[in-house]
N, C-alpha and C positions, 0 to 999 in steps of 0.2 A: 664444690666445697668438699673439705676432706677433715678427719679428725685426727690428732697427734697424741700418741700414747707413748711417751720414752720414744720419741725421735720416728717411729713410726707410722707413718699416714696412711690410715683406712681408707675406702673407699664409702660412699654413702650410699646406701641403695633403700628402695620404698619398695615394700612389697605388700600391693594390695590386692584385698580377700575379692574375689567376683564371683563366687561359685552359687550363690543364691538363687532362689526361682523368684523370693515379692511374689507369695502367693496372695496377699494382702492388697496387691492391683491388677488382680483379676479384673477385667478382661484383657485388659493391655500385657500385663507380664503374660508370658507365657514357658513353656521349657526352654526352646531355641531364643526366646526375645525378652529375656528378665528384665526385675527394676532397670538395673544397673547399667541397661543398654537402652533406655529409652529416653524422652524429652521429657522428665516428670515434672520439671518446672514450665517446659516452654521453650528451653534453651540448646543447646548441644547437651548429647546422651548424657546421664551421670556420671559413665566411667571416664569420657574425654574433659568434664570437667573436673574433675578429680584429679588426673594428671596436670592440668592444666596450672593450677593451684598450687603445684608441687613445684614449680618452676617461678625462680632460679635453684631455690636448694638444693634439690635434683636433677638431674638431666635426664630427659627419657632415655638414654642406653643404660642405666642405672634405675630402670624402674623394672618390677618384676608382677606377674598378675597372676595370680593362682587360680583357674575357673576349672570346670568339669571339659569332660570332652565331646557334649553336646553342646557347649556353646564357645571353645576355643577357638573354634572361624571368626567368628562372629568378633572377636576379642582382638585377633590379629588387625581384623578390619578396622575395626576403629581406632588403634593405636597402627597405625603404620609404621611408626617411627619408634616402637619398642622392637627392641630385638625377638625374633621369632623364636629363637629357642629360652627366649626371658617369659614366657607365656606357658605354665605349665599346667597339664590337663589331669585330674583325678581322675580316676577311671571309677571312682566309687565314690561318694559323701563318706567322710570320717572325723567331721567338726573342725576347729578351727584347730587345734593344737595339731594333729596331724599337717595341715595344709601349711602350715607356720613353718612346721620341721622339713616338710618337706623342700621348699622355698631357702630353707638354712643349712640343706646340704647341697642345694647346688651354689649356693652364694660363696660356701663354704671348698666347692671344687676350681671356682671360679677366681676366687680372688683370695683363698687362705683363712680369712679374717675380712671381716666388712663391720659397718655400724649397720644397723637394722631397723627400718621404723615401718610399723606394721600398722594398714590402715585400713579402713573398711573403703570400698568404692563406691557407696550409694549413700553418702550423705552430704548434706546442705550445711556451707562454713559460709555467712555471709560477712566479718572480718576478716579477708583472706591477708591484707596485709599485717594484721595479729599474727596470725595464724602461721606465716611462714617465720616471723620473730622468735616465735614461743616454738617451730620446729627445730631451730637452730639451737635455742637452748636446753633442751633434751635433749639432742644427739653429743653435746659438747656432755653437757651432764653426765650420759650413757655411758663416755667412752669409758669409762674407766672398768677395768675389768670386773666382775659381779654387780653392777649395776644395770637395774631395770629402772626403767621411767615411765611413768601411766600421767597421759592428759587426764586431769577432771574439770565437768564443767560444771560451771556453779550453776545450782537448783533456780529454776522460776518458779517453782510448781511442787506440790505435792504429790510426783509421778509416781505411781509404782509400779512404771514396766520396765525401770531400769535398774541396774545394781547401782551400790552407792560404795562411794571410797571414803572411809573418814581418816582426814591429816590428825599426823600428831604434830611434835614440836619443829619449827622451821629449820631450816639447813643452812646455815650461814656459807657465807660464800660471795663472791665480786658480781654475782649475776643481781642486774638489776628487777628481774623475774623472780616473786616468791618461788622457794622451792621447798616442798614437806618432807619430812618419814610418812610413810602411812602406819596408821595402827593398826586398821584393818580393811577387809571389804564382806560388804555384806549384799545379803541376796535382793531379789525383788522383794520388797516389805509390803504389809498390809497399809491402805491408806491413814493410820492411826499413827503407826512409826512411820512412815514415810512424811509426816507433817512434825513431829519430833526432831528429824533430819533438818530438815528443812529450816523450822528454827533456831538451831543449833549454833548454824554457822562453819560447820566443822565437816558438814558431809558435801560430797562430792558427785556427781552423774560420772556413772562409767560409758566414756563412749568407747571403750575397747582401741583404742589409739595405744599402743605400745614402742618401747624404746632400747634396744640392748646391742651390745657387740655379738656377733652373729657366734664366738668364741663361748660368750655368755650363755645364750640359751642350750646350744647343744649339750656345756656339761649340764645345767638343771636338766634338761631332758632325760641326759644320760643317770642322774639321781633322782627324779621323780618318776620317769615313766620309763622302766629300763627296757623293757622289752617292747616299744617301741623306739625306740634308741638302738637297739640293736639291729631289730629289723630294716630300717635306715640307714645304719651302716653298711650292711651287704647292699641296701641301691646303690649309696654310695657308689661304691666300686666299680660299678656300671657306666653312671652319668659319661658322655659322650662318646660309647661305642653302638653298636649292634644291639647288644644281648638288654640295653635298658627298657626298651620297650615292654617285653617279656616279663623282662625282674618288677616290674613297675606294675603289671596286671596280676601277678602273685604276689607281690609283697604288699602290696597298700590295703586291699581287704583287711589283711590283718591286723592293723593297727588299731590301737585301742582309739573310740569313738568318745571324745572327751574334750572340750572347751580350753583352751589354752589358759581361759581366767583361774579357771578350777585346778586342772594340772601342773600349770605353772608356775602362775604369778601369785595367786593363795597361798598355796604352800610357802613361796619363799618368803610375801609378807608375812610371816609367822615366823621368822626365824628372828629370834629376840636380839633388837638396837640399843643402846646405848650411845651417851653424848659425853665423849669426853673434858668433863671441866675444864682442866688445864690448857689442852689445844683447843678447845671450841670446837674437833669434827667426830665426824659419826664413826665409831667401830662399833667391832660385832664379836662374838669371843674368840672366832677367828675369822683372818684375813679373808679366806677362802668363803664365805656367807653370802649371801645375795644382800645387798642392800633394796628395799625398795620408795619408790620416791614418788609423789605428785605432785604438777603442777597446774595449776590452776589456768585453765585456757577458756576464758570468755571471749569465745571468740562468734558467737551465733552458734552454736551447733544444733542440726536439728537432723536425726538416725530420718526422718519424714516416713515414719512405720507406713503409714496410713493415708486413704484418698483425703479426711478430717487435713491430714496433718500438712498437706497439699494446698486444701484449700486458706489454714492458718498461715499459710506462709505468701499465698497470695493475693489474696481478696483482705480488703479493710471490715470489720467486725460487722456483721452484720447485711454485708452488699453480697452481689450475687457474683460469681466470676466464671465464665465461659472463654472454652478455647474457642467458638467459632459464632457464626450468628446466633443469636438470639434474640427474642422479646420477651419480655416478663411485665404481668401485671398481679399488684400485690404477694409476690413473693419475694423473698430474702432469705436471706443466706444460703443460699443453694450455688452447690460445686455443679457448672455441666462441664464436659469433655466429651465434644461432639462435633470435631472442627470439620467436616465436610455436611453434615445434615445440619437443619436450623430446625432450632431449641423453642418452642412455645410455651411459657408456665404460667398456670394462672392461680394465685391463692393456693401455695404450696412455701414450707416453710423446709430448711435446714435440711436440706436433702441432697445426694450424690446421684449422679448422670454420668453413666461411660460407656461412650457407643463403639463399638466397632466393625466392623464388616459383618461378622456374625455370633456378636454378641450384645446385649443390652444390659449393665450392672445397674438396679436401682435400690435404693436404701437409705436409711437417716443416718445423719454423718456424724452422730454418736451411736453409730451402730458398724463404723466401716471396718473395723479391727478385728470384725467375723467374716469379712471378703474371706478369708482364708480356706471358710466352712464348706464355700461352695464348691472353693478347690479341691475338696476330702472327698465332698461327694463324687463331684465327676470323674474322680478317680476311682471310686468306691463302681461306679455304674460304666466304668472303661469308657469312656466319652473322651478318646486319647484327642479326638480333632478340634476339642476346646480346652485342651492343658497344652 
């Protein structure tokens, strides 16, 4: 699939985030073995289902992976069929607007200009054939120079671990997909506004799902973050000889440590829309502005933070769900993950089970969202052979 801008056909490439640890499923994530590369549902890894999903839109030689470089083997592996130099290693954590930038200047050495959809690796879309509809219509959307495009998915919940995106007035146009301005976006809210939202009808879950011409982000990068924009350009320079390696281990450090939402896509939704009467379409008081846009994509999406959020996605309300034998008496809702030992529970409610060779996670599964806690400690206590 390709996008047409004045006679010219981008190329479409998906560049998604893997750099995470999911200290949140401890025991099972680990440094080398994160969410993203495990069975969290039961299935093939997250990252292979991820790509998986992406296809036909994309083709794997057009997918791109951003992870660290303790676990870029690991990445090759599973993705066989992504090009190896499409797999690129941070040599340092510097948040997602970094890794974004850095993914849009090889895109950018590669192909000139590309369209860009930027996606997380470790989450759960159970209408995938939504989901690649509503892909298509973003990237179409996107193409036009200064436009950014953010999936939102509509609220079930009064959550507040997510940001929220609130639409303004619709976008006319032949797509038969709503498509918004956004007014704004807002942070993780207390559960008081976060049920406001919710009522509203007007706010949106940010799943961090992004859309732009690879042309697009580098100049906002170049206007909002300039020095790292600059520093970027000397990699630039680099990418496919000798001396990148090098440039890559000194220059990335540097880079401001900063969220792409915050850096990027905030700032430019604040650049003031207008609807013009007369034509019916959106300007800005100049050409040159970022447009920003949501589309609403109920499509299942679940970020599945949590071993809780595991369990919600597989077990019916209230039953018990285990990866391997068990017996239970008088107990329910309890998560085990214990598929080579067998599971005995007797009169034990709402509880999480994750065994593995040498470790034992136990906890109440409105408590699983502090798995994190015990990651802090055993690093706290250098306990390097269980991180």
């Amino acid at each position: 699939m390709s996008q047409s801008n004045r006679g010219k056909k981008l190329p479409v490439c998906a560049v998604l985030l893997a750099g995470g640890r999911g200290t949140r499923f401890w025991p099972r994530s680990r440094t080398r073995t994160p969410k993203q590369l495990l069975n969290i549902t039961g299935g093939e890894t997250m990252l292979r289902e991820t790509v998986a999903r992406l296809l036909p839109v994309f083709s794997e030689r057009n997918c791109w992976v951003v992870t660290n470089a303790e676990q870029s083997s690991a990445v090759r592996r599973e993705l066989p069929r992504v090009p190896a130099n499409h797999i690129l290693a941070e040599p340092v954590g510097r948040n997602t607007a970094a890794a974004i930038a850095l993914a849009a200047i090889h895109l950018a050495h590669e192909h000139g200009d590309a369209m860009m959809a930027v996606l997380s690796s470790d989450a759960h879309i159970a209408n995938v054939k939504k989901y690649r509809s509503l892909l298509r219509v973003a990237l179409e959307h996107a193409s036009a120079p200064g436009q950014l495009v953010v999936f939102g998915v509509p609220p079930t919940r009064p959550e507040t671990g997510y940001g929220y995106i609130e639409r303004a007035a619709r976008i006319p146009g032949r797509s038969s997909s709503e498509i918004f301005s956004v007014r704004r976006f807002t942070e993780k809210p207390e559960l008081r506004l976060a049920r406001r939202y919710v009522a509203s009808g007007k706010y949106f879950w940010n799943a961090g799902m992004f859309f732009w011409r690879v042309s697009t982000f580098l100049e906002l990068l170049r206007r909002f973050l300039p020095v790292t924009h600059a520093a970027l350009a000397e990699l630039a320079k680099t990418i496919g000889t000798r001396r990148y390696a090098a440039a890559l281990q000194k220059i990335y450090p540097k880079l401001e440590n900063i969220s792409v939402d915050y850096a990027i896509v905030e700032p430019a939704s604040k650049v003031r829309q207008t609807l013009a009467p007369r034509k019916g379409k959106l300007s800005t008081a100049s050409a040159n502005e970022p447009r920003v846009s949501v589309i609403p994509a109920d499509i299942g999406w679940s970020d599945i933070g949590t071993w809780n959020a595991v369990y919600e996605l597989l077990a019916k309300p209230g039953s018990n769900f285990s990866a391997g034998p068990t017996f239970t008496l008088d107990a329910t809702g309890n998560f085990f993950w214990s598929p080579k030992k067998f599971v005995a529970a007797l009169g034990v409610q709402d509880l999480v089970l994750v065994e593995t060779d040498d470790a034992i996670l136990l906890c109440p599964r409105n408590s699983s969202q502090d798995v994190s806690k015990i990651v802090k400690w055993l690093e706290q206590q250098k306990q390097k052979s269980l991180l």
